[in-house]
Structure formats: structure tokens, C-alpha cells
C-alpha angles and dihedrals in degrees: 000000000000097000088055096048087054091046088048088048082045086052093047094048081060100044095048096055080049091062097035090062099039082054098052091052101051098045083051100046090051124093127272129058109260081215088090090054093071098040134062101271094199076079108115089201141032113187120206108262105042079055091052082041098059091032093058083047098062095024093247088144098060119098115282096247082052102054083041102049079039091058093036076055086052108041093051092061088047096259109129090168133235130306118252095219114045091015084229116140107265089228090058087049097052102038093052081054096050107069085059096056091041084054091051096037105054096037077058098057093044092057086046089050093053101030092037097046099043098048092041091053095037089053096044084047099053101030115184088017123128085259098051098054085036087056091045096044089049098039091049082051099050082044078057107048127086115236096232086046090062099043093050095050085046091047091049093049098028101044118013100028095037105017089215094136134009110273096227142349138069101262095199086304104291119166093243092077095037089069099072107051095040092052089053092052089039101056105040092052085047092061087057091046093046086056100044086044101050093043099040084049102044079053094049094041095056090055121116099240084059098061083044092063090047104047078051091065103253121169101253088236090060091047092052101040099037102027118026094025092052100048088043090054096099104070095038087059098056096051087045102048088044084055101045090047083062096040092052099029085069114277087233094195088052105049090039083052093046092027097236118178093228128118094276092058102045088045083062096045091054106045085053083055097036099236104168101182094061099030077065099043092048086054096045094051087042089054099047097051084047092049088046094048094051088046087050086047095055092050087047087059089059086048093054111035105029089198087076117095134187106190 
């Protein structure tokens, strides 16, 4: 076990400097001048020098492989530099978002979790019953729905035609305008996990060993939650660890619609303003909590099935 945990942390070292390049190229080949980034761009004029002067400062003159292999040196030393627009360290940015995207992520996954279980097995339990065809109809319309599309239609009942929570914001972190966002996440990310679980469990429930434990006399309840649950977990697993990978990495769409002050929303912001040194530091965090997740995922596949060895 613990020579494959430190091959996958080899593979997301990799994978990281892999983002981290494709990244730097792209932010570089797009249009814009990440010059204006670090003035005052209410300037009307820049003369010559004074721009020479600022690009020597930030090493913005040097070739393109220099100012990359400068900021890899950095960044394995934890230095990730310095924004150009607030002069404030990147690590510092993206570390005061992130308690704000781990708060919404995570009430997010807990609302999947509920909402997404108990329609998936309810669904699976009671198949070509009214709720079964009710959960399937509901979960392939929340697949279908874009996430801005639904917090906009919740921020228009909820908020502005009922006044039952605040519509956007923060507000000091109080759980009213947590709500919004996170029901939007939630159920979005519900509607996946409903699917995988009723499949995964029609599949399991039609096996051979569960009419065993039933001709055996077992209480229904015992038969779905030891036996069919158990075996269906896998899949379930998977769809669960790539979402919450999304949900706690920063659902850029969501906190730019309720304008939440979390990673996603800071990695937008920045790209609008080009600035590249956050822009980095946002994917980087995104890839790493993606990166963790999938390795958590893959220890979870030993815990639920014991036939699954990782030597």
C-alpha cells in the first residue's frame, strides 16, 4: 500500500508540472499584454522605457522557457510569486479563498449524498413504481440542466419572488446564503449519483447470491443494506469521488453566478485581468485537490470490495 500511494504522489508531481505548462502557454498565446495587469490601466500612455522598466521588474522580458523553469524553481520551494494585480503572494490568495470553497463544497456534497442515495435506491427498490419513474424523471432533468440555469431559477423563487434567503454574497459566512449555491451544486451532482445507484443496484439485486439471502429468510432491509449496497458501492464511488473533485476544487459557474469569494471565483477574475501568477496558483490548487481525491477514491475501492489489492 504504501509503495503505491508514493507512485500515485510521483504521478501527480508530473501531472502537476503538466498543468502547470499547458497553463503558461495558453495564458501567454491569448490575446492582451499582461503589462497592463501591473499599471494603472486608467493610464492613457505608457512610454517605452517606464514599460522596459516594469517588464525587466517582473521578468516579463525574459524568453518564455526562462520565466517558466524560474516559476517550476519557485514553486518547489512553495513560492508561487506575487499577483500583478494586488501585489499580494499567490499562496496567501488562494489559501483565504479556499475555506470558502471547502464550506460550499462540501455542504454540496452532503446534499448530493442524501438527496442522490436515497432516490437512486428507492428507485432501484421499488422499479416500475411511480417513484421510480418520479426519481428518474427528476435526476435526467437535473443531468440536463445547466448549473447557471438553475441558480438563476432558485435565486429568482427563493430570493427575489419569496424572499425566503438572500439571492448572492457571502454575508460573513452565515448559513442563509450558503443555501443557494449549495442547492444548486447539490442537486445537480444528486441527479449523477440517482442514475449510477439505481443502475449499479438493479444490476446487483438480480444477482444470484441475493436471492440466496432471501430464500434464506433475510429481513429485505439486511439483504439491501449488507448485501446489494455493499457490492454496488464501487461505482458509486467513482461518480462520487470525480464530483466531489469539481464541488471542492471551486464550481467556477456557481460562485461567479452567486458571487461567492471562493477559488472558482478568483481563477475567473483573474483570467478576465490576466493575471498569470494566480491564474497558476488557482490550477494548481484545483489539480491537486483533484489528484488527492482520486488517490482517496482508489483507497476507498480496497475498503469496499477486500478482493482489491494494491501491492
Amino acid at each position: 500500500m504504501g509503495a503505491f500511494i508514493l507512485r500515485r504522489l510521483l504521478q501527480t508531481a508530473a501531472i502537476l508540472v503538466g498543468i502547470t505548462l499547458i497553463v503558461f502557454i495558453l495564458m501567454n498565446v491569448a490575446p492582451g499584454d499582461p503589462l497592463w495587469a501591473l499599471i494603472d490601466q486608467k493610464s492613457a500612455t505608457l512610454d517605452e522605457e517606464t514599460a522596459r522598466s516594469i517588464r525587466q521588474q517582473w521578468g516579463l522580458d525574459q524568453p518564455l522557457p526562462i520565466q517558466y523553469l524560474r516559476f517550476l524553481g519557485n514553486a518547489l520551494k512553495g513560492d508561487l510569486g506575487r499577483s500583478f494585480v494586488s501585489r499580494q503572494k499567490v499562496t496567501e490568495a488562494v489559501l483565504e479563498r479556499a475555506p470558502a470553497t471547502f464550506k460550499l463544497g462540501l455542504a454540496a456534497l452532503f446534499i448530493a449524498l442524501v438527496l442522490g442515495l436515497a432516490a437512486g435506491m428507492t428507485a432501484a427498490v421499488y422499479r416500475g413504481s411511480f417513484w421510480d419513474f418520479f426519481s428518474m424523471v427528476v435526476a435526467l432533468t437535473g443531468v440536463s440542466i445547466p448549473v447557471f440555469w438553475l441558480g438563476l431559477l432558485l435565486m429568482y423563487l427563493l430570493a427575489v419572488r419569496w424572499h425566503l434567503l438572500p439571492p448572492s454574497g457571502y454575508g460573513d459566512g452565515r448559513l442563509s446564503f450558503l443555501i443557494l449555491p449549495a442547492l444548486t451544486l447539490g442537486l445537480i451532482v444528486a441527479a449523477f449519483i440517482a442514475r449510477i445507484t439505481r443502475s449499479t443496484l438493479l444490476e446487483v439485486l438480480s444477482a444470484d447470491y441475493i436471492r440466496t439471502a432471501r430464500a434464506k429468510g433475510l429481513a429485505e432491509r439486511w439483504v439491501l443494506y449488507r448485501h446489494a449496497f455493499r457490492n454496488a458501492l464501487l461505482p458509486i464511488i467513482t461518480i462520487v469521488g470525480i464530483q466531489a473533485g469539481e464541488l471542492l476544487s471551486g464550481a467556477v459557474i456557481t460562485e461567479t453566478v452567486f458571487n461567492w469569494p471562493g477559488v472558482g471565483r478568483l481563477l475567473v477574475d483573474s483570467i478576465n485581468k490576466r493575471d498569470l501568477p494566480v491564474v497558476q496558483g488557482a490550477v494548481i490548487f484545483i489539480a491537486l485537490l483533484f489528484a488527492l481525491i482520486n488517490l482517496v477514491v482508489d483507497l476507498l475501492y480496497a475498503w469496499a470490495d477486500p478482493r482489491i489489492r494494491y501491492e
